[in-house]
N, CA, C and O atoms as a GROMACS GRO file, in nm:
protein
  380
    1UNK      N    1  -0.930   1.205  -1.233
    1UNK     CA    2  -0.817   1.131  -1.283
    1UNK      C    3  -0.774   1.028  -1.178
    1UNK      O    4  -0.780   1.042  -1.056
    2UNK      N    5  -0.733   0.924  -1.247
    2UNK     CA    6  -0.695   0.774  -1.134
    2UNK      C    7  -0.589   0.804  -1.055
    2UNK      O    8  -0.495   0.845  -1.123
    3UNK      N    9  -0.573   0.801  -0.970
    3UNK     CA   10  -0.434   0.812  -0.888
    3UNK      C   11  -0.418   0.684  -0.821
    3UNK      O   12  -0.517   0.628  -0.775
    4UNK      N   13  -0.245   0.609  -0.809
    4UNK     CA   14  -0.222   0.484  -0.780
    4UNK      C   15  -0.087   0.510  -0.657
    4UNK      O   16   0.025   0.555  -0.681
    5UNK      N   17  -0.154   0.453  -0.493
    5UNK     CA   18  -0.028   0.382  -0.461
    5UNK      C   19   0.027   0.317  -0.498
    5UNK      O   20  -0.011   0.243  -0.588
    6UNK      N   21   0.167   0.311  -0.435
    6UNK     CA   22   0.269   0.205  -0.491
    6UNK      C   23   0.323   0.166  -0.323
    6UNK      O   24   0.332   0.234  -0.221
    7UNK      N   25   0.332   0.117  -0.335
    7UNK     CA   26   0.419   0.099  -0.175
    7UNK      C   27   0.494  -0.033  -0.188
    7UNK      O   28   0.452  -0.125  -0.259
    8UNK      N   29   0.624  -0.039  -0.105
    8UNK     CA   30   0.745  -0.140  -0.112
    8UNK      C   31   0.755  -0.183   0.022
    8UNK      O   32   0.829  -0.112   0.090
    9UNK      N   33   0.690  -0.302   0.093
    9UNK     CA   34   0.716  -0.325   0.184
    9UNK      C   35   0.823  -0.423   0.242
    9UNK      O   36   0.848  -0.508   0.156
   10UNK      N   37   0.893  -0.440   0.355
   10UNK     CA   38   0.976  -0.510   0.396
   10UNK      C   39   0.950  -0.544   0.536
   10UNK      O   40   0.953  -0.448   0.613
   11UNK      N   41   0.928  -0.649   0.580
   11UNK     CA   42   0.919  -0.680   0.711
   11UNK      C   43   1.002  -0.811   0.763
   11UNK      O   44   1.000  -0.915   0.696
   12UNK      N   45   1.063  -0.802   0.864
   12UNK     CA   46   1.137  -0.916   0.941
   12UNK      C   47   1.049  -1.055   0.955
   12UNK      O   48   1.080  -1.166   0.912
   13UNK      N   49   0.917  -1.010   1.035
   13UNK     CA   50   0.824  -1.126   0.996
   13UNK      C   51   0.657  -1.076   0.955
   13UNK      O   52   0.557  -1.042   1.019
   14UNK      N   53   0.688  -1.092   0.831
   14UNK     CA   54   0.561  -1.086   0.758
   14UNK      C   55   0.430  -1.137   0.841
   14UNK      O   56   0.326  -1.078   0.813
   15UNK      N   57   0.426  -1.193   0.895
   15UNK     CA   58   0.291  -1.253   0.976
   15UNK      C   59   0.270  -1.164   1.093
   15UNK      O   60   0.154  -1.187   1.126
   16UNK      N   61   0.318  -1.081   1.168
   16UNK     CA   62   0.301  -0.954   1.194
   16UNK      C   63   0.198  -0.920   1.148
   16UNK      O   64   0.096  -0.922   1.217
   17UNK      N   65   0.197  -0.878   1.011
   17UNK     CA   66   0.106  -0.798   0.931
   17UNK      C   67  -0.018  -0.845   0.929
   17UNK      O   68  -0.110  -0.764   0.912
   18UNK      N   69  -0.041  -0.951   0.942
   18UNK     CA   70  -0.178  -1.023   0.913
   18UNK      C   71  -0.294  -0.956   0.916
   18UNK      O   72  -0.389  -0.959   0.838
   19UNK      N   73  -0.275  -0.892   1.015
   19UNK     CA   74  -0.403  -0.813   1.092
   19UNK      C   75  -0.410  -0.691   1.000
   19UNK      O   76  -0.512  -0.660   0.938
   20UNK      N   77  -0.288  -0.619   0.996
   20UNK     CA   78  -0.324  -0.519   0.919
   20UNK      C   79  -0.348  -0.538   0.758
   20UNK      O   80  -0.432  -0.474   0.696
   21UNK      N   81  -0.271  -0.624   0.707
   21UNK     CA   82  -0.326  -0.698   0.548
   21UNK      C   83  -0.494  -0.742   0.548
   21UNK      O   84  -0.572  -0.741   0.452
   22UNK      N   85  -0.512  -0.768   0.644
   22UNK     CA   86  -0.690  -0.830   0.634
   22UNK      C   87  -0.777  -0.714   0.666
   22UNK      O   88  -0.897  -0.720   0.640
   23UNK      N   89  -0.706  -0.577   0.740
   23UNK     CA   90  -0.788  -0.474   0.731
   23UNK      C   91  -0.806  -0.400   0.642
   23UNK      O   92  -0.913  -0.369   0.590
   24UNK      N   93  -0.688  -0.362   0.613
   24UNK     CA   94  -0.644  -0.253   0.526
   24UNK      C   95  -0.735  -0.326   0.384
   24UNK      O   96  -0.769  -0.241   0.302
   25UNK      N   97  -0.768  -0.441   0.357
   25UNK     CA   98  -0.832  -0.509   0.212
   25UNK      C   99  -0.974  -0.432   0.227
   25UNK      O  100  -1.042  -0.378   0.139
   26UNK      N  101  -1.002  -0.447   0.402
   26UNK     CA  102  -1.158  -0.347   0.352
   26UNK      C  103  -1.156  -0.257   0.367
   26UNK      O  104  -1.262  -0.196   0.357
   27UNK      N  105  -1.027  -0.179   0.405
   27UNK     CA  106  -1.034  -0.020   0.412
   27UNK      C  107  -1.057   0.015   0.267
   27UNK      O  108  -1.159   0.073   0.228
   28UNK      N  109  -0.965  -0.020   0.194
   28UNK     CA  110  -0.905   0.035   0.034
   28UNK      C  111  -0.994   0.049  -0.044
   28UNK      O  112  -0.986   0.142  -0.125
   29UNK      N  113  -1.115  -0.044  -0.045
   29UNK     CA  114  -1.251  -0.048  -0.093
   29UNK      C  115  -1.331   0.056  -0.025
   29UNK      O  116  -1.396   0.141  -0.087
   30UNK      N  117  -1.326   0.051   0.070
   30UNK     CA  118  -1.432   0.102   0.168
   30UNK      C  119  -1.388   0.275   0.120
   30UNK      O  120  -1.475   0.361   0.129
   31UNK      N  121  -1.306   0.297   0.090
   31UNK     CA  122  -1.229   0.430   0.002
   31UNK      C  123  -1.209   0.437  -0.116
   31UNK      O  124  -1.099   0.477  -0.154
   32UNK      N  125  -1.329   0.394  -0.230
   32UNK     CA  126  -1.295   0.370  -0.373
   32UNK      C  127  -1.219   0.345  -0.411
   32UNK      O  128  -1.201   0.375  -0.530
   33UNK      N  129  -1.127   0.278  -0.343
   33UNK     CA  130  -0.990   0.225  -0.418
   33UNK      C  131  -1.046   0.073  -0.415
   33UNK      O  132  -1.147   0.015  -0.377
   34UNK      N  133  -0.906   0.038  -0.484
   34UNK     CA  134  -0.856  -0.134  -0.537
   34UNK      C  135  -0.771  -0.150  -0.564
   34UNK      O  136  -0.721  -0.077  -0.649
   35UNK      N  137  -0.690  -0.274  -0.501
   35UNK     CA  138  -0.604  -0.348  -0.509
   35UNK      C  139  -0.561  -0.407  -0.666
   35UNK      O  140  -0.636  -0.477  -0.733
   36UNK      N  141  -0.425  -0.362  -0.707
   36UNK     CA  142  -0.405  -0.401  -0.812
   36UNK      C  143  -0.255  -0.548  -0.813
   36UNK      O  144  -0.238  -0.653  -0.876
   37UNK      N  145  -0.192  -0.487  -0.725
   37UNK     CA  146  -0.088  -0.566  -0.672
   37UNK      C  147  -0.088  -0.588  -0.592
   37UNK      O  148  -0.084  -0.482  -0.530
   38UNK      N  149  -0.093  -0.709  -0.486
   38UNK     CA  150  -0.039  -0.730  -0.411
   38UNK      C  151   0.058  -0.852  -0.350
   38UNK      O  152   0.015  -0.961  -0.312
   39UNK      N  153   0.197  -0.810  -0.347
   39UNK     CA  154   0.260  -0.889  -0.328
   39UNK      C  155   0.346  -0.952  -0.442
   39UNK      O  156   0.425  -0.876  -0.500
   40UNK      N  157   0.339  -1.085  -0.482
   40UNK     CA  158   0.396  -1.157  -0.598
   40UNK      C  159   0.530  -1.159  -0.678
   40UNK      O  160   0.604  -1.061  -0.686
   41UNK      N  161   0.549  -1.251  -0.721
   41UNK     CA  162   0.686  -1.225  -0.803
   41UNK      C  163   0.689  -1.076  -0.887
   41UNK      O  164   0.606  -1.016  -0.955
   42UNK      N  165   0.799  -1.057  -0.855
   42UNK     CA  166   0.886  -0.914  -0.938
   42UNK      C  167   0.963  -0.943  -1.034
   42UNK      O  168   1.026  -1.044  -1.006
   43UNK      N  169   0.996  -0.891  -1.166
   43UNK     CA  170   1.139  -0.893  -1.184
   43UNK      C  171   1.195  -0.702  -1.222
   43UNK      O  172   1.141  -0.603  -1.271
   44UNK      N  173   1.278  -0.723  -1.187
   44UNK     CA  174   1.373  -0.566  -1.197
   44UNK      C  175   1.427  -0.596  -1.350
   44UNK      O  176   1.502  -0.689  -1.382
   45UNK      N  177   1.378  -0.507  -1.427
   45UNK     CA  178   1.398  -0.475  -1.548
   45UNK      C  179   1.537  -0.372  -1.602
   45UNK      O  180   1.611  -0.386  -1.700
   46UNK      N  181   1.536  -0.278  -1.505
   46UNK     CA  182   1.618  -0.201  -1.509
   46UNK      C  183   1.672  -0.110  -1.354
   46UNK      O  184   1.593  -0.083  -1.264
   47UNK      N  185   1.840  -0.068  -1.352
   47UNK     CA  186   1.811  -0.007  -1.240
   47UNK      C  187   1.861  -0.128  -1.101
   47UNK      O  188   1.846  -0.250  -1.115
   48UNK      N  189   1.910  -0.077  -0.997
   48UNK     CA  190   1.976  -0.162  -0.876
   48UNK      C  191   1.818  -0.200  -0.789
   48UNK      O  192   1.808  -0.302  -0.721
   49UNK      N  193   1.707  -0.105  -0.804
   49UNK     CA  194   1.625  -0.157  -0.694
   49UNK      C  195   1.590  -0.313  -0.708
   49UNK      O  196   1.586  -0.383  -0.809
   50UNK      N  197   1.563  -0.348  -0.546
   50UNK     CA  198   1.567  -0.487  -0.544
   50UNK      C  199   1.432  -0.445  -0.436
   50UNK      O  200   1.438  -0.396  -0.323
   51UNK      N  201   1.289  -0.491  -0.530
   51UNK     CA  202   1.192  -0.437  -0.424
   51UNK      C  203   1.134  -0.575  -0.340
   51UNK      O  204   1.141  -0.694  -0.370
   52UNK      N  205   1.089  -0.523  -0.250
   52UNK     CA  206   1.048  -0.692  -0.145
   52UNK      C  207   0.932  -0.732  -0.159
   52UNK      O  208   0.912  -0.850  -0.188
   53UNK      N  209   0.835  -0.649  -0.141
   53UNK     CA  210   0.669  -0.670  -0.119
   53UNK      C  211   0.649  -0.550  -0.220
   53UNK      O  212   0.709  -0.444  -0.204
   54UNK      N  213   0.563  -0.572  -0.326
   54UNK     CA  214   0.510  -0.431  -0.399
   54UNK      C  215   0.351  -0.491  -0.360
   54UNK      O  216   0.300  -0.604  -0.359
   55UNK      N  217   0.298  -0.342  -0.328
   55UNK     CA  218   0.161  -0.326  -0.326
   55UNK      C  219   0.122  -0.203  -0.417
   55UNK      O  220   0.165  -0.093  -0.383
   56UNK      N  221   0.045  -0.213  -0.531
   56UNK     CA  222  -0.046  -0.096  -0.593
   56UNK      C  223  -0.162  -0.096  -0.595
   56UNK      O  224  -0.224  -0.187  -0.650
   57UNK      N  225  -0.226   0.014  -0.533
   57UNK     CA  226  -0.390   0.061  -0.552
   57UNK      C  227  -0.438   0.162  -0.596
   57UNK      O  228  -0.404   0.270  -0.549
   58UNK      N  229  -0.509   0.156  -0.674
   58UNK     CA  230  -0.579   0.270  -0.750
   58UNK      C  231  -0.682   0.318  -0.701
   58UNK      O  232  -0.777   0.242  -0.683
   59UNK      N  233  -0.690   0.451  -0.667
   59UNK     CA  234  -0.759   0.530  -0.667
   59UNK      C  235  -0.873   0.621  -0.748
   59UNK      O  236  -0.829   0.666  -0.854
   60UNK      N  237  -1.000   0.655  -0.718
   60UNK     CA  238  -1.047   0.772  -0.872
   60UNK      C  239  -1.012   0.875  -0.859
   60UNK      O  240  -1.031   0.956  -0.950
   61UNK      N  241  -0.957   0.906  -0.758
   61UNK     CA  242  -0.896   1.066  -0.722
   61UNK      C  243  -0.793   1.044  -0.625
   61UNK      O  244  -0.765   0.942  -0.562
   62UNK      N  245  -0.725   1.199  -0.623
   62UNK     CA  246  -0.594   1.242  -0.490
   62UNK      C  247  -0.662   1.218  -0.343
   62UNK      O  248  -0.622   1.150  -0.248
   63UNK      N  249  -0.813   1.322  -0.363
   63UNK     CA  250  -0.875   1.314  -0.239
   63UNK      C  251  -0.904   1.133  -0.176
   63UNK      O  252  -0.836   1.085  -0.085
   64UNK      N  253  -0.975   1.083  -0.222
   64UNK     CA  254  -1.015   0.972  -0.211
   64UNK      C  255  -0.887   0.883  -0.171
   64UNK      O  256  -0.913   0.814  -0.072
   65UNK      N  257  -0.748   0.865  -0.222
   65UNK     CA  258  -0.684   0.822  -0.169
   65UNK      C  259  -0.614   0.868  -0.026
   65UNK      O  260  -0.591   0.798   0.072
   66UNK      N  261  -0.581   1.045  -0.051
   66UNK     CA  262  -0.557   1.107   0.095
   66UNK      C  263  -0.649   1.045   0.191
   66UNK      O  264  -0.605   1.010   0.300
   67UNK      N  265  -0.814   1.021   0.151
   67UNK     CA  266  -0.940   1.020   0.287
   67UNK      C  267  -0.874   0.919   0.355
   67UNK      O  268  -0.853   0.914   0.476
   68UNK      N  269  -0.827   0.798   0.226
   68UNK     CA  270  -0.788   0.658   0.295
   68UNK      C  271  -0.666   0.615   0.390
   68UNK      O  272  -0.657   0.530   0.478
   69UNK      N  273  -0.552   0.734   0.322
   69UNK     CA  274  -0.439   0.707   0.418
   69UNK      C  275  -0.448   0.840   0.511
   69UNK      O  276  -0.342   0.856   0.571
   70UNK      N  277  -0.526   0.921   0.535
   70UNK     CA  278  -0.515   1.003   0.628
   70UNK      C  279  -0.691   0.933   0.764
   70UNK      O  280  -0.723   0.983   0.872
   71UNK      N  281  -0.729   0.864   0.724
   71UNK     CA  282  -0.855   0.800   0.803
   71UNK      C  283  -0.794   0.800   0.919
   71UNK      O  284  -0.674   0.813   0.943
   72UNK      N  285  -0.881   0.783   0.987
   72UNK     CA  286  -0.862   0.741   1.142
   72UNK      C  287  -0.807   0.564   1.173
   72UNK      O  288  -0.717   0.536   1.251
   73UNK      N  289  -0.874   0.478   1.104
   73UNK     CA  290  -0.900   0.385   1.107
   73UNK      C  291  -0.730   0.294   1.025
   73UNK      O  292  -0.680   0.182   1.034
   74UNK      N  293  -0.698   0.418   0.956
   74UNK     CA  294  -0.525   0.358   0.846
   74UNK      C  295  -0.451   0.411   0.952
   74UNK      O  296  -0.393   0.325   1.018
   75UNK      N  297  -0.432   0.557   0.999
   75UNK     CA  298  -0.384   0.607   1.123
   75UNK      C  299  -0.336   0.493   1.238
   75UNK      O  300  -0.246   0.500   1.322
   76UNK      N  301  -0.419   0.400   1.212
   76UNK     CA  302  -0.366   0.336   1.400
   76UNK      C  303  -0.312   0.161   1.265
   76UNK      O  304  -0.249   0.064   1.307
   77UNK      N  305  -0.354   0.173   1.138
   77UNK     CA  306  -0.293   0.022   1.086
   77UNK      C  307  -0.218   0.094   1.055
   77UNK      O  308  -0.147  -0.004   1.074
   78UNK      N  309  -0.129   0.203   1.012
   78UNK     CA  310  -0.003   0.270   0.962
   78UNK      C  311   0.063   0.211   1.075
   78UNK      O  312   0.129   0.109   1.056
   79UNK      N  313   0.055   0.254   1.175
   79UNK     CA  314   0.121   0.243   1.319
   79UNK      C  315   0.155   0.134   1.358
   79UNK      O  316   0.260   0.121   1.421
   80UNK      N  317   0.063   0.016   1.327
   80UNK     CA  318   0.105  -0.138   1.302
   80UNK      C  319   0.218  -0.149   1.208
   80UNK      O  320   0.332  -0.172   1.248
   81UNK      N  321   0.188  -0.134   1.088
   81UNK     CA  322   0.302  -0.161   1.006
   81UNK      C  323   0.400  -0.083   1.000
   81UNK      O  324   0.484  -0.111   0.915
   82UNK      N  325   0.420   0.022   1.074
   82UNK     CA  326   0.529   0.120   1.096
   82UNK      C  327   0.631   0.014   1.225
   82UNK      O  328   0.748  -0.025   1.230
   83UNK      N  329   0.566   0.006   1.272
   83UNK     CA  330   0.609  -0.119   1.383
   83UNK      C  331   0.676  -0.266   1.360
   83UNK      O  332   0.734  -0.337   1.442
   84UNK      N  333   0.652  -0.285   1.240
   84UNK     CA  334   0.690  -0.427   1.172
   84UNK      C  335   0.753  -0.413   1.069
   84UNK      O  336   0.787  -0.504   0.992
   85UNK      N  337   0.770  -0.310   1.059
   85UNK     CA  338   0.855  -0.352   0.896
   85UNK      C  339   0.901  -0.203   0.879
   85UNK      O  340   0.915  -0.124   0.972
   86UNK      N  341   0.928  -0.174   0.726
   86UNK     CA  342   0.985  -0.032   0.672
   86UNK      C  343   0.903  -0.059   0.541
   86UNK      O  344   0.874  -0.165   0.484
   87UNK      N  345   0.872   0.087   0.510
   87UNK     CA  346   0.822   0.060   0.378
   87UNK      C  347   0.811   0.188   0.268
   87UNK      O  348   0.733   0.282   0.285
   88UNK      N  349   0.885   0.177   0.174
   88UNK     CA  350   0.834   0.280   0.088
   88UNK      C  351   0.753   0.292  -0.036
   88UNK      O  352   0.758   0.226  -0.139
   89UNK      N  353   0.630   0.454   0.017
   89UNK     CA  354   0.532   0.462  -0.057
   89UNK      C  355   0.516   0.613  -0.125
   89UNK      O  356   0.572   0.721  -0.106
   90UNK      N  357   0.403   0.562  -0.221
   90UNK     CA  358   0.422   0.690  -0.325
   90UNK      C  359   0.366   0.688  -0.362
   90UNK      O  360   0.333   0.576  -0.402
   91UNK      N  361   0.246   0.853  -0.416
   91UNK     CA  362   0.078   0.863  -0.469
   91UNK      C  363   0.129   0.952  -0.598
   91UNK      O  364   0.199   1.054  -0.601
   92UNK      N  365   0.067   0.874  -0.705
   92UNK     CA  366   0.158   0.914  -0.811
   92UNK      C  367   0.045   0.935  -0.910
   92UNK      O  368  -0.007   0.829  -0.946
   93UNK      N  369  -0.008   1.050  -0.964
   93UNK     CA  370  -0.156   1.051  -1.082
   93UNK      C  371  -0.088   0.959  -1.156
   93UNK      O  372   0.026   0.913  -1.151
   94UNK      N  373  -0.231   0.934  -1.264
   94UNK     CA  374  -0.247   0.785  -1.348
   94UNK      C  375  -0.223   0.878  -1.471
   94UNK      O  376  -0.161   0.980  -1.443
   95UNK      N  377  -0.258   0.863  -1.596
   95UNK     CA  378  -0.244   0.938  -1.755
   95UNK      C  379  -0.410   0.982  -1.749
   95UNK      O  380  -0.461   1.043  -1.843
   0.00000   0.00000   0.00000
């Protein structure tokens, strides 16, 4: 079954990230995942959240996404973007 991050990022200065946005594109693959969102206009439909950066990636499984955010290699780009910004994320099965 598909399983999809979601993650809400916020950073002071986005260009920070660079490094980790240009990695993390071949990690996500490199972990059967794909990029479904990233970034772009929002609109809030319902509800006060006011989100900044949405990123979603899909996964074919729980494992496969855990391999990716528990890797060695997301481990030290977590740590980058833990450093630059705030962000909230969430591994949520698909239907």
């Amino acid at each position: 079954m598909p399983v999809y991050v979601i993650a809400d990022g916020r950073a002071p200065d986005p260009s920070k990230l660079d490094e980790y946005r240009r990695r993390n594109a071949e990690l996500v693959p490199a972990h059967g995942g794909r990029f479904l969102v990233r970034g772009g206009d929002s609109e809030v439909l319902e509800g006060d959240w006011n989100p900044s950066r949405l990123v979603v990636m899909e996964f074919p499984d729980h494992e496969a996404a855990r391999a990716w955010y528990d890797s060695p290699e997301y481990v030290e780009l977590r740590k980058q973007r833990q450093a630059n910004g705030e962000t909230d994320m969430v591994l949520v099965e698909g239907a």
